[in-house]
N, C-alpha and C positions, 0 to 999 in steps of 0.2 A: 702400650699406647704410643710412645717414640717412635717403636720400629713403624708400627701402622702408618705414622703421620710422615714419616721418612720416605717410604716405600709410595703413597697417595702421589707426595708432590716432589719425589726423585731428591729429597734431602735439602730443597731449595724454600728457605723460609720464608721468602719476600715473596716468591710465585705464590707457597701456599695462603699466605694474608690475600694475596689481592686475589684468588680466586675465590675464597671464604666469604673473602666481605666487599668486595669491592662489585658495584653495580654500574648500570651507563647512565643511569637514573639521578635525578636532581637530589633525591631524596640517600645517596651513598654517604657511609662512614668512613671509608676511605675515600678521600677527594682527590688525588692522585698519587701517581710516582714519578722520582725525576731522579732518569740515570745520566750522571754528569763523570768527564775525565779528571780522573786528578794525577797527582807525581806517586801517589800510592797504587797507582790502577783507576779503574772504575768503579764507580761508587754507585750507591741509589741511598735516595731516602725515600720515606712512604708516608703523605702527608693525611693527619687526621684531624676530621673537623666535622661538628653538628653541621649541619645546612642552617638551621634557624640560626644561632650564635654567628654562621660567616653574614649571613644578611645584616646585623648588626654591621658590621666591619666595613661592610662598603656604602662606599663614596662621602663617608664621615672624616672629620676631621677628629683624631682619637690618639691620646698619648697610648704605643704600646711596647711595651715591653716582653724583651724576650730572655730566656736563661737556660742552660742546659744541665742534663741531671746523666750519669750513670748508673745507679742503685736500680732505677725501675727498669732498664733498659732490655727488652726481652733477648735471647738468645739469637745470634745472628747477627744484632747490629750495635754498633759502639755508644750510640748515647743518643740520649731523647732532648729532644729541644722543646721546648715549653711557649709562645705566644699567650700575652696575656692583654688588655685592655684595661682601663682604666675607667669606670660607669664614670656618668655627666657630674657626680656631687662628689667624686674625689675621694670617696670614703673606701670602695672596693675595687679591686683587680679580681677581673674575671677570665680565670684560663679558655682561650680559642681554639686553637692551633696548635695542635702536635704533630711533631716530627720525625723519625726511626731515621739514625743517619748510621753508614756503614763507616762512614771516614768521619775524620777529626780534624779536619783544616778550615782555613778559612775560607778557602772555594767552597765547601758546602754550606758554609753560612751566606757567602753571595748568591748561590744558586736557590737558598731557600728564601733570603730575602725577596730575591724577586719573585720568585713564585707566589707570595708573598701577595707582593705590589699587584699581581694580573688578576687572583682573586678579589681585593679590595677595589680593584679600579682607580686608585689615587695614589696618591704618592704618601713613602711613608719616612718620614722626617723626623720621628720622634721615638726611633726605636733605641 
């Protein structure tokens, strides 16, 4: 099954996610990619989010929080970054926003913030 999936998308994991799932459609699981330069090289992360869960997100005034994990992190990229919000009653944090980052610095965290920021349409203060 490796070699097949190897051989399909030339060994390139991030090509084969956004050809798999990525649509031009409002309605995509994959919401974009954003290849950024860093002092390691070139990076990409690959950002995933419901459509309905991002409509929440914009032009709201919303505590959110973000954290990153490497346990889930699928093969190919160094760690998954997590966006979460915070419902009106304070009671739950709802994960939005995930992230597949190849690098591990802080340029990738700037570069997802704002990414971030163009989906929600507002500014985000409270991360």
């Amino acid at each position: 099954m490796y070699y097949v999936r190897d051989r399909k998308y030339g060994g390139d994991v991030i090509k084969g996610l956004m050809q798999k799932y990525m649509d031009r459609s409002d309605n995509s699981f994959i919401h974009g990619r954003v290849d950024y330069p860093d002092v390691d090289g070139n990076q990409t992360m690959i950002v995933i989010a419901h459509p309905e869960l991002l409509s929440i997100l914009k032009g709201k005034e919303l505590s959110i929080y973000g954290d990153g994990t490497f346990r889930v992190t699928p093969k190919g990229f160094y760690q998954t970054f997590i966006y979460s919000f915070e419902e009106p009653m304070g009671e739950l944090c709802i994960p939005v926003v995930y992230a597949l980052l190849t690098g591990k610095r802080e340029n990738g965290y700037l570069h997802l913030n704002n990414y971030l920021k163009t989906i929600r349409g507002a500014s985000i203060s409270n991360i």
